[in-house]
N, C-alpha and C positions, 0 to 999 in steps of 0.2 A: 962712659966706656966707648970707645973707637973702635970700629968696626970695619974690614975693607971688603970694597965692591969685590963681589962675587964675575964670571963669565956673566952670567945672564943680566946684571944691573949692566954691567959696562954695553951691552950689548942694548940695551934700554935706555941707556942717556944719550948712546947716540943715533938710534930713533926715533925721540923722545928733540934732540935737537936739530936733525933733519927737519923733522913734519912740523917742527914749530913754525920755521921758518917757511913749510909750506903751507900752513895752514893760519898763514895772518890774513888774509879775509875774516877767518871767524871772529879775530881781536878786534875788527874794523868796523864791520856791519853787524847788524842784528842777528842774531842766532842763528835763525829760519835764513836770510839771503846767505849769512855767511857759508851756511850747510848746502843751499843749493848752489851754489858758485864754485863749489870745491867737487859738490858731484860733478858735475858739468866737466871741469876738469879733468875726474876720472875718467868720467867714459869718453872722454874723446882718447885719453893717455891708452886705456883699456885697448881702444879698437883701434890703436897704430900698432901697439904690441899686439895682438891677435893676428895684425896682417903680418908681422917680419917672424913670428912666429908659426906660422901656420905653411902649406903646402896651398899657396892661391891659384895655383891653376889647374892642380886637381880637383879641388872643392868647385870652383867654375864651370869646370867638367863635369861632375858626378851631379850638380845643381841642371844643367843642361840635359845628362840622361834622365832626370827626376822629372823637368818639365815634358820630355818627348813619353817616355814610359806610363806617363798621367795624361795626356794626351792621347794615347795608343789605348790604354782601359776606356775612356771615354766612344774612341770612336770604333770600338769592338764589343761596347757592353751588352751584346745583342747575342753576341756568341760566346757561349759559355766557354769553351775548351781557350780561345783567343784572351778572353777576359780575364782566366784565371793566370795564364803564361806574365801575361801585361801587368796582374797583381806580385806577380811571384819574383819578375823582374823590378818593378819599382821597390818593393822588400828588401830586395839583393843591396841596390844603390843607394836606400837608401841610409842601410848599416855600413854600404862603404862610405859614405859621406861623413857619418858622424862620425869613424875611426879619423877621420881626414880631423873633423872640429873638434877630437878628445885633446889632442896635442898641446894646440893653444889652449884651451883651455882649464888642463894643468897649473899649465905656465903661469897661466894668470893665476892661481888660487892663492900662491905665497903671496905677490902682492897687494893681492885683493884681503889678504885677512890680515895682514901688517899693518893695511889702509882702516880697514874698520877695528881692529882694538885701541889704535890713536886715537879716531874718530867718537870711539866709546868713552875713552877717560872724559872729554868736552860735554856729550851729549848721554850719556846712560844715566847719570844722577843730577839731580841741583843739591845744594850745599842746604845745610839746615839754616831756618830762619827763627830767629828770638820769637821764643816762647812753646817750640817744634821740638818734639823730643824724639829719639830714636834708640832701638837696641843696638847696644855696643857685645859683639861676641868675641868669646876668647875660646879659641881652641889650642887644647892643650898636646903634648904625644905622651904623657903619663897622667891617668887619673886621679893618681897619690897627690901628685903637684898641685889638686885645686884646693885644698885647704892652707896653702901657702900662699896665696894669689895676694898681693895689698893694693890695690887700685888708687891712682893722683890724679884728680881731675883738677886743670889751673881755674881761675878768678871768669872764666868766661864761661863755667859750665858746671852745672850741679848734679849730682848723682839723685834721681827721682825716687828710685828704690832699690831694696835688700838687691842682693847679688843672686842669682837663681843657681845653682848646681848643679850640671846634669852629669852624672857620672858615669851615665852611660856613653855617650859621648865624648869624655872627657873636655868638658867645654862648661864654662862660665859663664853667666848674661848679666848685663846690668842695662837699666833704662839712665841715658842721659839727655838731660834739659838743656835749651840753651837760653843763655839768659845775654849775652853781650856779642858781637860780630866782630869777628877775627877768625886766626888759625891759630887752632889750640893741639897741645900737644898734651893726649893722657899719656899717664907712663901706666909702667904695670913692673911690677917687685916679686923677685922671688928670691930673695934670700938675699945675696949681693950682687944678683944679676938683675937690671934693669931695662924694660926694652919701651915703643914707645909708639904711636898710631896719631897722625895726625886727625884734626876733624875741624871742618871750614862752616863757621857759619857766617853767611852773607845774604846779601839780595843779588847780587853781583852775578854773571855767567862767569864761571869758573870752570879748569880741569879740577877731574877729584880722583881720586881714589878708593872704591870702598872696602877694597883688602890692603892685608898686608902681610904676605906669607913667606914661608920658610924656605931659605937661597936653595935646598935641594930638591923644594919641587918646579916641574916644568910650566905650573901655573904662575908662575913669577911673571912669564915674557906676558899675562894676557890682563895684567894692572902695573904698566912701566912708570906709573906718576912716584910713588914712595920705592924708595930701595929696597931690598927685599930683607928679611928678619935673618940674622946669623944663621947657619944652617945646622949648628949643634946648640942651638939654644934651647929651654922648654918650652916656646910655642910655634905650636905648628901654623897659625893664621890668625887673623883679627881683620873682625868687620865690622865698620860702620853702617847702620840698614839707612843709609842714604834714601831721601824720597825719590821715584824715580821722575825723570824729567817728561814733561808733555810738549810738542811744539806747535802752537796756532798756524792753520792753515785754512785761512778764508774763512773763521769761524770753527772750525773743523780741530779737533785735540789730535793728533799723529804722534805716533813713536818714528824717533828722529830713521832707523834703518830705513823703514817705508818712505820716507822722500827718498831717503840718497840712492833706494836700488830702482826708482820709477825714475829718476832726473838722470840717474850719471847712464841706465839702459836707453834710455829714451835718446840722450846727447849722442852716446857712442853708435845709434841707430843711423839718427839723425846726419851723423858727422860720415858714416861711412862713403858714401856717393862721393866727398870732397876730397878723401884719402883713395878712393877708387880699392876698396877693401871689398874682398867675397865675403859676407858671412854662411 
């Protein structure tokens, strides 16, 4: 059965073929550089857009009253009525400042979280490895549907056990094993509809997937690797419990976010004085 991309798939392939293209360091080097080489990136990209975004010579300003105003409390801390005026003022400036830094800061959020659900398909799970089993979940939008369910699992992957039923949930579980490395495609049957959830097992660094949900929710744009499910179909989602990914750092196990928001803050810190940017 043939299905057409929905707004949000087409809107997914081609973010999905931008960042690829931006993001071949990752294809190139090892996990870990490739992730800090694309932070790196970011925040330098972050703190150019922050300066043409932003009002920089009032934030320059309002930085300048903040330096005199903390200056002025210091050298009046001896006088109470002066000291308080000097507190009440640096107060003043320095919520006009942050209205000044709400701006860019907006700005940047679309593309800071466009940046990190890309960066998530590469780095939030590894692919299962022969002999690694995981729950495979079927979430249904009618609870009557779960006694119709017939599950195909291909020649690279064995079904470990019975099928669980939670009918409260309206949702399905099965444990599946992997026994041979590739990309295996379960289907799942209901009646003469047939739909389908990919599942990669490798040693490999790979993007994945661990949903794959229904074109009418807006949680489609935040798993753009698989197209999204019909949107009048009966399942609402399917998950692979992918294991989640750890990256070596000096010894040290990290969740891949914690490098890229320490590298790409630190770059775009770093990089500001060269762009002559106010933060």
């Amino acid at each position: 059965m043939i299905y057409l991309l929905n707004e949000m798939d087409v809107l997914n392939r081609i973010l999905i073929f931008i960042f690829d293209l931006l993001f071949f360091p990752i294809t190139v080097f090892n996990p870990m550089a490739g992730l800090i080489f694309i932070s790196i990136l970011v925040g330098i990209l972050m703190i150019v857009v922050f300066k043409y975004s932003s009002n920089q010579e009032a934030i320059k300003k309002q930085k300048n009253y903040l330096k005199a105003h903390l200056l002025e409390f210091r050298l009046y801390k001896d006088d109470v009525g002066l000291s308080l005026a000097a507190m009440k003022n640096l107060m003043t400036v320095n919520l006009r400042y942050l209205t000044y830094v709400l701006r860019p800061m907006l700005v940047l959020m679309v593309p800071t979280a466009i940046i990190l659900i890309q960066l998530a398909s590469w780095y939030e799970y590894r692919p299962l490895q022969v002999g690694e089993s995981a729950i495979l979940s079927l979430k249904l939008k009618e609870a009557a549907a779960l006694d119709n369910i017939e599950l195909e699992v291909p020649m690279g992957l064995v079904v470990a056990t019975p099928s669980l039923r939670i009918f409260q949930k309206n949702e399905v579980d099965w444990r599946i094993r992997a026994v041979n490395n590739g990309v295996w495609e379960i289907k799942f049957r209901n009646g003469v509809e047939v739909l389908s959830k990919s599942l990669r097992v490798a040693d490999s660094f790979e993007k994945l997937s661990a949903y794959r949900i229904a074109g009418n929710s807006p949680a489609v744009l935040l798993y753009p690797t698989e197209t999204a499910l019909p949107a009048d179909s009966f399942i609402q989602e399917i998950h692979d419990d992918y294991p989640h990914r750890q990256l070596s750092f000096w010894g040290w196990q990290v969740h891949w976010l914690v490098v890229f928001l320490v590298v790409s803050i630190a770059a775009g810190f770093l990089m500001k004085g060269l762009f002559n940017v106010q933060v």
